[in-house]
C-alpha positions in Angstrom: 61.9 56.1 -8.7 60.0 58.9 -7.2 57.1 60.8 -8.9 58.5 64.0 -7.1 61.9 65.7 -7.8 61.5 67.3 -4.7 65.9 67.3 -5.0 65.8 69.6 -7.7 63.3 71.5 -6.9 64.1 72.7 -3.2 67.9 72.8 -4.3 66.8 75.4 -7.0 64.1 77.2 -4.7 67.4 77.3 -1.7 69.6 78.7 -4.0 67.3 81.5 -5.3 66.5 82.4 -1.6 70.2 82.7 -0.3 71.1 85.0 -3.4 68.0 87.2 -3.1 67.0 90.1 -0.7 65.3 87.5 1.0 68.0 86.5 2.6 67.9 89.3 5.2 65.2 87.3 7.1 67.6 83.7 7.3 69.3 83.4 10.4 73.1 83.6 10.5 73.3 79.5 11.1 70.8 79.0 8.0 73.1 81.5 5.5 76.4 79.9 7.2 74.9 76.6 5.8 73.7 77.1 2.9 70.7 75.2 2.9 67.4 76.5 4.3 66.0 73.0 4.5 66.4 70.1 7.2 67.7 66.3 7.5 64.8 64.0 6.3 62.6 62.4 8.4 62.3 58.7 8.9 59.6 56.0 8.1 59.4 55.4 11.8 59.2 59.3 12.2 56.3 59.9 9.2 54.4 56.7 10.8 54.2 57.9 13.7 52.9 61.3 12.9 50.5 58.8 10.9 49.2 57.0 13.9 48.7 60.3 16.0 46.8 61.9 13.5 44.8 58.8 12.7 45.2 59.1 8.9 47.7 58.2 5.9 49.6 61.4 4.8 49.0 62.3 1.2 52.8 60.5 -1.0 53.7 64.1 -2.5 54.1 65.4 1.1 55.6 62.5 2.5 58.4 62.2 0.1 58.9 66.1 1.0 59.3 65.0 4.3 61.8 62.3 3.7 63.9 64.5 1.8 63.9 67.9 3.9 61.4 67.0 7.4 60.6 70.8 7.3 61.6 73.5 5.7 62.0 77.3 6.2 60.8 80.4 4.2 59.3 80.2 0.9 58.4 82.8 0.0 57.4 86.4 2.3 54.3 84.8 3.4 55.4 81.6 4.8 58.2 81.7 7.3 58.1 77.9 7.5 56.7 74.5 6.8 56.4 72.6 10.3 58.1 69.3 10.6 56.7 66.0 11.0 56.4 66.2 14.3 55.1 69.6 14.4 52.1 69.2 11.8 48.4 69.3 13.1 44.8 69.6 12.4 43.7 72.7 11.9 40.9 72.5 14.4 42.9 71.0 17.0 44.8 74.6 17.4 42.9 77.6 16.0 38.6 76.3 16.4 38.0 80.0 17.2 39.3 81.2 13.9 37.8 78.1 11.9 34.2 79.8 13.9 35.0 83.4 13.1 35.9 83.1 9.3 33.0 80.9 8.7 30.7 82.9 11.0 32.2 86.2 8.6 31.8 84.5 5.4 28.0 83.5 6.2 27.4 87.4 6.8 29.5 88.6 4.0 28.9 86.5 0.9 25.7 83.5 0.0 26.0 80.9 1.6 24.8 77.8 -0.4 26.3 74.9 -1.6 28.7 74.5 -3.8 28.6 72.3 -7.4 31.5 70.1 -7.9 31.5 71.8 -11.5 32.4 74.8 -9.8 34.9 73.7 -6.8 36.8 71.3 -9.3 38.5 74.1 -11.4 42.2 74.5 -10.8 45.0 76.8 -12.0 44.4 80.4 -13.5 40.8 79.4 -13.8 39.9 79.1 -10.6 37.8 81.2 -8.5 39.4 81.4 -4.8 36.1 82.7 -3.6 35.0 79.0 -4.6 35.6 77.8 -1.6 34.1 75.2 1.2 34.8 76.8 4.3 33.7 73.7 5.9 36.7 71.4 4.9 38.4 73.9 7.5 37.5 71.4 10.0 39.3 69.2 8.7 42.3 70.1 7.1 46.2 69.9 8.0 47.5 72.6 9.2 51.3 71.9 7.6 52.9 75.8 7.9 53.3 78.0 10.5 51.0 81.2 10.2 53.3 83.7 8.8 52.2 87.2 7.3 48.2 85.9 7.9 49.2 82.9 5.5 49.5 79.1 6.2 49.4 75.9 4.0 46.7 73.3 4.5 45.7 70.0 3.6 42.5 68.9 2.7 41.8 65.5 3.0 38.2 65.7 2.2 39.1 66.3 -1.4 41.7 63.1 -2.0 43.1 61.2 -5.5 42.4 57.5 -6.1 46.7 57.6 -5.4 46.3 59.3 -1.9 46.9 62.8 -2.7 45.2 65.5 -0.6 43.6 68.8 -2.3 46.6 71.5 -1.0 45.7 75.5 -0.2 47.9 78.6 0.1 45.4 79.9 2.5 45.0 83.9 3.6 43.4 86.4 5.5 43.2 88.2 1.9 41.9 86.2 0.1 38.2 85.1 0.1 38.9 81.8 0.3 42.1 80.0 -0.3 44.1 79.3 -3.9 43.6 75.3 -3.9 45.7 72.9 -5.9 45.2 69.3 -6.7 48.4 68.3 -4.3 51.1 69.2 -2.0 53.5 68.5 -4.9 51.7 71.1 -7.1 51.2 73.4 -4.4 54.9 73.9 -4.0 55.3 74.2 -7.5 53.1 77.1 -7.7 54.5 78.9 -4.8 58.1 78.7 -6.0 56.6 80.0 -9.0 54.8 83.1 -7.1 58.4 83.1 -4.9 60.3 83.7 -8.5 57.3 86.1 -9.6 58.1 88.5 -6.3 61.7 88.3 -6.1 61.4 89.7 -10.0 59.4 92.9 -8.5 61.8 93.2 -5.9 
């Protein structure tokens, strides 16, 4: 049995989508459908993506990607999550933006390391200007940029069962909000999706 009722959940978030004013921005095949989501992706298809990028995904987001291997909007910051095949590191794609946000940050704000009594603080505690720009490097780059938003993986930051520290990362924002997994990263964005569909 899984840990993740990624079923219920993304059924829910799919049906509050298609009957809010959100659904302007779904393409005419996606409302036709009904579902904003995909067919699941394989083992073969996940351990492959494994083998490229040389490491183990995180089992919150691969059981995401076995139920729905991508997904589209979720909420009017992410457009949509990038399919097995698609996913990448960060660096590999946008090193000039890793440079320019760190090189900004070093001008802007202190830069000294941070305490792990600090950085380890999650939910409505937490700080998002806590945040080790360095792991940049590193992470997962999992969404497509939509309105100067993405979704990252950190694997620098990791469980003893495998998860990966997850971040709704933004131009915004001086840093990133950071969660303890993909599993409760999605949780809270449905959350903030619910949260703006209420303010209209």
């Amino acid at each position: 049995m899984s840990l993740y009722s990624w079923k219920e959940l993304l059924t829910q978030w799919n049906k509050e989508i298609l009957e809010s004013e959100s659904r302007e921005f779904l393409s005419p095949e996606v409302i036709a459908s009904k579902w904003i989501g995909y067919p699941g992706a394989t083992e073969p298809q996940i351990a492959q993506a494994e083998e490229r990028l040389g490491r183990k995904l995180p089992p919150s987001y691969r059981e995401f990607l076995k139920f729905s291997n991508g997904w589209g909007m979720t909420t009017s910051f992410i457009d949509k999550l990038w399919s097995v095949e698609e996913i990448e590191w960060y660096a590999a794609r946008h090193q000039e933006l890793i440079d320019a946000w760190r090189l900004g940050r070093r001008h802007y704000f202190e830069s000294k390391p941070i305490p792990d009594t600090e950085y380890f603080i999650y939910g409505e505690r937490q700080n998002p200007g806590i945040f080790r720009d360095e792991y940049l490097q590193t992470a997962l780059e999992i969404s497509d940029i939509g309105d100067s938003a993405l979704y990252l993986l950190n694997p620098q930051v990791a469980t003893e069962d495998g998860e990966w520290e997850a971040w709704f990362f933004a131009s915004w924002l001086p840093g990133a909000n950071r969660h303890r997994s993909f599993w409760e990263l999605m949780q809270a964005e449905y959350e903030r999706f619910l949260s703006l569909k209420d303010q209209g």
